[in-house]
C-alpha positions in Angstrom: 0.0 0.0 0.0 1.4 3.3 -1.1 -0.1 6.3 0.8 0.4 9.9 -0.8 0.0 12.6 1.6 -0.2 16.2 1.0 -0.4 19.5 2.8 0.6 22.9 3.4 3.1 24.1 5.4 2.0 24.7 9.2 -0.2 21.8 8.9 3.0 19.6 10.6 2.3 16.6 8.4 5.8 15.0 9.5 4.5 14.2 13.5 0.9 13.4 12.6 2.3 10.8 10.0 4.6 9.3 12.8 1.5 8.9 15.4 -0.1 7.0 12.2 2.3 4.6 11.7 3.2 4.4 15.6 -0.7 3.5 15.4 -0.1 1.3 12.3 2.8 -1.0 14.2 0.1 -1.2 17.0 -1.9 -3.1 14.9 0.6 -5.3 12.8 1.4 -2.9 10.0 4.9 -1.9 8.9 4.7 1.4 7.7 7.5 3.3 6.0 7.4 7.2 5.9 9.5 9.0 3.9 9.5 12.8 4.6 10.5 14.4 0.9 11.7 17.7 2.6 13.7 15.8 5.4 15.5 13.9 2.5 16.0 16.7 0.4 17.8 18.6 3.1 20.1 15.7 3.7 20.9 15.4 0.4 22.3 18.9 0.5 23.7 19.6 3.6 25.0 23.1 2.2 21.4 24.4 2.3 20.5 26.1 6.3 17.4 24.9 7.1 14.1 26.5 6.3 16.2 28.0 3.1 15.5 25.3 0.7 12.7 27.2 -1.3 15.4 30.1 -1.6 17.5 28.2 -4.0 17.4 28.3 -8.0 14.3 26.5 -9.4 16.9 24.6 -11.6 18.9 23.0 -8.5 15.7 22.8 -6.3 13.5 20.3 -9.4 16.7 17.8 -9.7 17.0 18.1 -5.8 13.5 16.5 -5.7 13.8 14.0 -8.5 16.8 13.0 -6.8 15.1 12.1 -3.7 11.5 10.7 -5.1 13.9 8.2 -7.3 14.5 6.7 -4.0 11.4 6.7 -2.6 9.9 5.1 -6.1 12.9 2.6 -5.8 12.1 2.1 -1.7 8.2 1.6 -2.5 8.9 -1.8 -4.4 10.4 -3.5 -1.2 8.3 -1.8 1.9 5.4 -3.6 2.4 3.5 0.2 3.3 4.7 3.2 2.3 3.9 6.7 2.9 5.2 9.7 1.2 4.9 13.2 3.1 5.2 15.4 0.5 3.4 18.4 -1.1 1.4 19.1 -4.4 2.1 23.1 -4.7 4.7 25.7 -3.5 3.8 29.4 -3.2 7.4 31.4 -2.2 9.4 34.0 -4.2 9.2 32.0 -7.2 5.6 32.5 -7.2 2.9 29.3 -7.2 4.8 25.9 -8.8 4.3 22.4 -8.3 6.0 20.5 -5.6 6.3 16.9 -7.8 6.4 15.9 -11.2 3.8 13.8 -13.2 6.0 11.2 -14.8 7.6 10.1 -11.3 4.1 10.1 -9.4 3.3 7.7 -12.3 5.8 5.7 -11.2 4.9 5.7 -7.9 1.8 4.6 -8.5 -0.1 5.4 -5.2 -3.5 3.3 -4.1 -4.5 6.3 -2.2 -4.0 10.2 -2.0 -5.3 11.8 1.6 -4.9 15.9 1.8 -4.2 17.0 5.0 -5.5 20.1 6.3 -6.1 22.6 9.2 -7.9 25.5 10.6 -6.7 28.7 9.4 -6.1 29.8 13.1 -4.2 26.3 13.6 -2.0 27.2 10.9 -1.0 31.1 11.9 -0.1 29.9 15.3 2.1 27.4 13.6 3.9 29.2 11.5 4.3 31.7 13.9 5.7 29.2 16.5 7.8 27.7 14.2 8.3 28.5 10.5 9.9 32.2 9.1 7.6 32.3 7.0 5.5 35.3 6.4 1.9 35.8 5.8 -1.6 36.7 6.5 -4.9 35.0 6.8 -5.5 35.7 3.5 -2.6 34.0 2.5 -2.8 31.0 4.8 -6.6 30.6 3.4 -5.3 30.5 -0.1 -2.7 28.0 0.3 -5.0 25.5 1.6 -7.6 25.7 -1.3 -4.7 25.8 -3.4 -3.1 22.8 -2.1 -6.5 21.0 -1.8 -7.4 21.3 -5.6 -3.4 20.4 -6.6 -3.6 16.9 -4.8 -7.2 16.4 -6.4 -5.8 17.0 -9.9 -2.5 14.9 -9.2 -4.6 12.3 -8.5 -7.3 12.7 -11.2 -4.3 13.3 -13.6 -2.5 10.1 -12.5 -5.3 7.3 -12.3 -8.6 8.9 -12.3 -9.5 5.4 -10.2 -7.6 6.6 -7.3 -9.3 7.3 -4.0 -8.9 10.9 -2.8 -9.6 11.9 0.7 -9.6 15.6 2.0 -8.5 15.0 5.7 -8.6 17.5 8.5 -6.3 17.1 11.3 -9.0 17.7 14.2 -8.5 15.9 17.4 -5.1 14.1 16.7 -5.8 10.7 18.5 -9.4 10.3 16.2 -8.0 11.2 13.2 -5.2 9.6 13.0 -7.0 6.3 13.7 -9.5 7.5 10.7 -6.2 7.7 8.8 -5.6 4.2 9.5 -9.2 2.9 8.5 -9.1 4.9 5.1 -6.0 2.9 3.7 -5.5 0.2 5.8 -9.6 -1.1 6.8 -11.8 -0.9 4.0 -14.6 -2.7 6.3 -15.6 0.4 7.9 -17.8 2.7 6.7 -17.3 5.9 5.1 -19.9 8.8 7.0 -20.5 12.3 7.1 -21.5 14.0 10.2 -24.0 16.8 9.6 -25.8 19.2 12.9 -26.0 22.3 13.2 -23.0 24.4 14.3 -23.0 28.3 14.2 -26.4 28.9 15.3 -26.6 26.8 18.1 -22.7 27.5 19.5 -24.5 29.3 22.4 -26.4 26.6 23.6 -24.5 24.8 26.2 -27.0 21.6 26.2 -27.7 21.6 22.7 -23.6 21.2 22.6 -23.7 18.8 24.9 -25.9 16.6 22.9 -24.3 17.1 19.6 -20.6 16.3 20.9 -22.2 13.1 22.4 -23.4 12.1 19.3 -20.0 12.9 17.5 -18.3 10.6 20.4 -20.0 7.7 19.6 -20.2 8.1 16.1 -16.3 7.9 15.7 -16.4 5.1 17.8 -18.4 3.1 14.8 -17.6 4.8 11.6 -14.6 6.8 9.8 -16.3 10.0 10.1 -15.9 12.8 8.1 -16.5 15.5 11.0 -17.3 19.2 10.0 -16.2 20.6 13.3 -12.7 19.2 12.6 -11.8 22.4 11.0 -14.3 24.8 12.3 -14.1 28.4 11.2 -16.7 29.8 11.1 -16.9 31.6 14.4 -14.4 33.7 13.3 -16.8 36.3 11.4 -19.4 36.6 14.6 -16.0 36.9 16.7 -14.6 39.7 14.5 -17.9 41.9 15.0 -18.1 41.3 18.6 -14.4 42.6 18.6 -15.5 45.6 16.7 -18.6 46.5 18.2 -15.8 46.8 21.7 -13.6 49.1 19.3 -11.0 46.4 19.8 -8.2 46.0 16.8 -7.7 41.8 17.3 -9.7 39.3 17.6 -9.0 36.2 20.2 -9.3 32.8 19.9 -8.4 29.3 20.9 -6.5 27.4 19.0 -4.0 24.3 20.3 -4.9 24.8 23.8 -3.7 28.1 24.1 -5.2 31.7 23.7 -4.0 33.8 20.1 -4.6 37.3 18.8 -5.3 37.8 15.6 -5.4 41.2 13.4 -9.0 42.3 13.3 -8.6 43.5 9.6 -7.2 40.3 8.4 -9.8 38.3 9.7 -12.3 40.6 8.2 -10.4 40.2 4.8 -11.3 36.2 4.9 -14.8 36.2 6.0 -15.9 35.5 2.0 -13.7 32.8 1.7 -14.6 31.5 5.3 -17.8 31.0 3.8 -17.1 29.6 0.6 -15.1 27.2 1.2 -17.3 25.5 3.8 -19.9 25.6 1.9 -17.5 23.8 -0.9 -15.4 21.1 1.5 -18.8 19.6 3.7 -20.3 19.1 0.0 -16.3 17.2 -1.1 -16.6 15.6 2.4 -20.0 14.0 1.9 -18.8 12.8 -1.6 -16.1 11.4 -0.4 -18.1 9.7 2.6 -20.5 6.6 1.8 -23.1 7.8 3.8 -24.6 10.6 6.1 -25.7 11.0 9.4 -27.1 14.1 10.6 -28.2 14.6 14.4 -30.9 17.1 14.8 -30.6 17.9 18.3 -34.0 19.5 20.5 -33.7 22.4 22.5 -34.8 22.9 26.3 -38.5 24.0 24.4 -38.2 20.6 22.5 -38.6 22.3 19.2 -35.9 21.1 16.5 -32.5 22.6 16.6 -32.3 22.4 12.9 -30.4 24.5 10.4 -30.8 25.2 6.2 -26.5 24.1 6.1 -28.2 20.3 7.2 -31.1 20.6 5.2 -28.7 21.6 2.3 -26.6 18.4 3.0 -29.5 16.4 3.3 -30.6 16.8 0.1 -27.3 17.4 -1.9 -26.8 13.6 -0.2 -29.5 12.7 -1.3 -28.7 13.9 -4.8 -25.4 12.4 -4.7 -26.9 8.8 -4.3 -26.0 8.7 -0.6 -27.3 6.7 2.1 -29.2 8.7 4.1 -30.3 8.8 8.2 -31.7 11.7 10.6 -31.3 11.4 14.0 -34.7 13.7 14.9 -34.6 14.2 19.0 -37.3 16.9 18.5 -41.1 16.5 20.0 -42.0 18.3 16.8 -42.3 16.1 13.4 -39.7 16.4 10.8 -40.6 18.3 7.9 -41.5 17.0 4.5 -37.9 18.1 3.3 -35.7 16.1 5.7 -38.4 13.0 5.3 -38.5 12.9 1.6 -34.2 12.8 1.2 -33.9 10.6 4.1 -33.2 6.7 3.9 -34.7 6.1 7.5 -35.5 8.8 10.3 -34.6 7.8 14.0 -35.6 9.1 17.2 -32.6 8.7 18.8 -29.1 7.8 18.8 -29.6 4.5 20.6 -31.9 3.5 18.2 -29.6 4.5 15.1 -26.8 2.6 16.4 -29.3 -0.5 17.2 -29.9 0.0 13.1 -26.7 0.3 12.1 -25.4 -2.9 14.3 -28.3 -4.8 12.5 -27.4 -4.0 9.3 -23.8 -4.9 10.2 -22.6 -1.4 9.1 -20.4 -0.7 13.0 -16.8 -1.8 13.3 -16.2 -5.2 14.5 -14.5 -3.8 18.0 -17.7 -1.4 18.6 
C-alpha cells in the first residue's frame, strides 16, 4: 500500500504521519514514511534549514527528483509506504508544483489523503515555528490551493484513485481514521452533519451534539465538519468591533491567540465559501450521512438550512441517508422525503446500524 500525503506548510504533516504509523505498528502494520523535505535537506547539507525554497528553481527540481527516485525505488520492497510530501509551493518564485507527473506515475499510489487545518491552527504554527511570512488571506489560499493540486495529481494520474480531504481535528481520532481509510476498507465511510453556528451558544444543545459525535467515531470513519471549524471567526470579528477592539481572540492548540481584526475581516468570503465547498467534497467522499438534529430545552428542532442543504445534496449524490430527529415536533417534509430512515434517537440508530452490520467489529 502506497499512501500519498499532502499538505501545506504549518499543517505539521511529519508528526501526525509518525502517530499513524506508531498506530499502524500497533496493529501489525509496517509502515514506511518518507518525509521528501527531510530527504532533500540531507541530500544537500549546504542548504541552512528552512532555506530550501530560496534556492534556483533549476537546482531545487533535480533536488526532488533525486530524492523521489528513492522513494519510487524504496516503494517496491516496503510492504506500506507513505510519502509526506506536497502538491504546490507558493514562495518568491511564485505558485509551482512540488512533484512531477511522470515520477508520481511511477509511484503509483492506491491512495492520495490531503491534509489540512484551521486557518487559526495554521498562523499559530507558523508563527511558532516556521519564518515564513503571511496573512490570513494567505494562509486561506494556500489551503484551497493545495486541496485542488492533490485532487488533480490524482485525477491526472489514475482517475481510479481514491482521494480523501483530511482535517487534522483531534489528533488521537484522526489519526485512527487515517488508519481505516488505507488500511480497513470494512468500515464505513460517513459524514456528520448538525448544526453548528447557530446553536454554539447553547450549552445543552452542545452537549448533545458532541455526544453524538463521540460515539459516532467510535463506529464509523467519520468525516466531521467541526474538525476544521471556522466559522466563528466572522461573529467573533464583529463582537471585537462593536468593543472598538483592533484583534480578535481565539483558541487554537490549547492556548489563547490574537489575531489582526482587519485580516480576519479580509477572509470572512472565503470563510464561507469554502465551507460551503469542502462539507459538499466531504459528503462525496463519505459513503453515507448521518445528521443529528438535536431538541432544545422547548423541545422544538435545533435544525439548520446548512443540514437541510446536506441532506438533500446527499441525497442527490446517491447517498445513504439517516436523521437522528430528537425533537417532539415532526420532521418536515424536506428532511423526510431525502432521508433513507429517520430515528428518534441515537440509541436506536446505532441498534440499526449494528443490525445492518454497518459498526466496526471492535464497537
Amino acid at each position: 500500500m502506497i499512501i500519498v500525503v499532502t499538505g501545506m506548510v504549518g499543517v505539521d504533516k511529519k508528526s501526525y504521519l509518525e502517530k499513524v504509523c506508531q498506530f499502524a505498528a500497533g496493529r501489525g502494520k509496517e509502515v514506511l514514511l518518507c518525509n521528501v523535505g527531510d530527504r532533500m535537506y540531507a541530500e544537500a547539507p549546504d542548504i541552512p534549514p528552512g532555506k530550501i525554497l530560496d534556492i534556483p528553481m533549476k537546482r531545487l527540481s533535480s533536488l526532488r527528483r533525486s530524492v523521489f527516485k528513492d522513494i519510487i525505488a524504496k516503494a517496491r520492497k516496503a510492504p506500506n509506504l507513505i510519502v509526506n510530501t506536497h502538491a504546490t509551493f507558493r514562495w518568491r518564485h511564485g505558485l509551482f508544483p512540488a512533484m512531477d507527473f511522470d515520477q508520481m506515475r511511477q509511484l503509483n499510489a492506491d491512495t492520495y489523503i490531503c491534509l489540512i487545518d484551521g486557518v487559526v491552527a495554521l498562523h499559530t504554527r507558523l508563527v511558532e515555528d516556521h519564518a515564513v511570512e503571511h496573512s490570513l488571506k494567505d494562509l486561506i489560499v494556500w489551503r484551497e490551493e493545495e486541496v485542488l493540486g492533490t485532487e488533480m495529481l490524482c485525477k491526472g494520474i489514475n482517475d481510479e484513485t481514491p482521494f480523501y480531504c483530511l482535517a487534522r481535528g483531534a489528533e488521537a481520532e484522526t489519526t485512527e481514521m487515517f488508519y481505516g481509510l488505507v488500511f480497513d476498507s470494512s468500515i464505513k465511510r460517513a459524514y456528520l452533519s448538525f448544526p453548528m453556528t447557530a446553536v454554539s451558544d447553547m450549552e445543552n444543545v452542545q452537549s448533545q451534539i458532541n455526544e453524538f459525535r463521540r460515539l459516532m467515531k467510535q463506529s464509523f470513519i467519520c468525516f466531521d465538519p467541526a474538525d476544521l471549524e471556522e466559522c466563528y471567526l466572522p461573529e467573533m470579528a464583529r463582537r471585537a468591533g462593536e468593543k472598538g477592539l483592533d484583534y480578535v481572540e481565539a483558541t487554537t492548540l490549547g492556548r489563547q491567540v490574537r489575531l489582526d481584526l482587519s485580516e480576519v475581516r479580509q477572509i470572512q468570503r472565503d470563510i464561507n465559501s469554502q465551507t460551503y465547498a469542502r462539507d459538499f467534497m466531504l459528503i462525496d467522499q463519505a459513503q453515507m450521512i448521518i445528521s443529528f438534529v438535536p431538541s432544545m430545552e422547548d423541545g422544538r428542532a435545533a435544525i439548520s438550512s446548512g443540514v437541510e442543504r446536506e441532506l438533500q445534496h446527499a441525497h442527490e449524490a446517491a447517498k445513504e441517508v439517516y436523521v437522528i430527529w430528537t425533537a417532539k415536533q415532526n420532521p418536515s417534509v424536506f428532511v423526510t422525503q431525502t432521508a433513507t430512515k429517520v430515528f428518534e434517537s441515537v440509541e436506536n440508530a446505532l441498534a440499526f446500524f449494528k443490525s445492518k452490520k454497518y459498526i466496526k467489529t471492535n464497537c
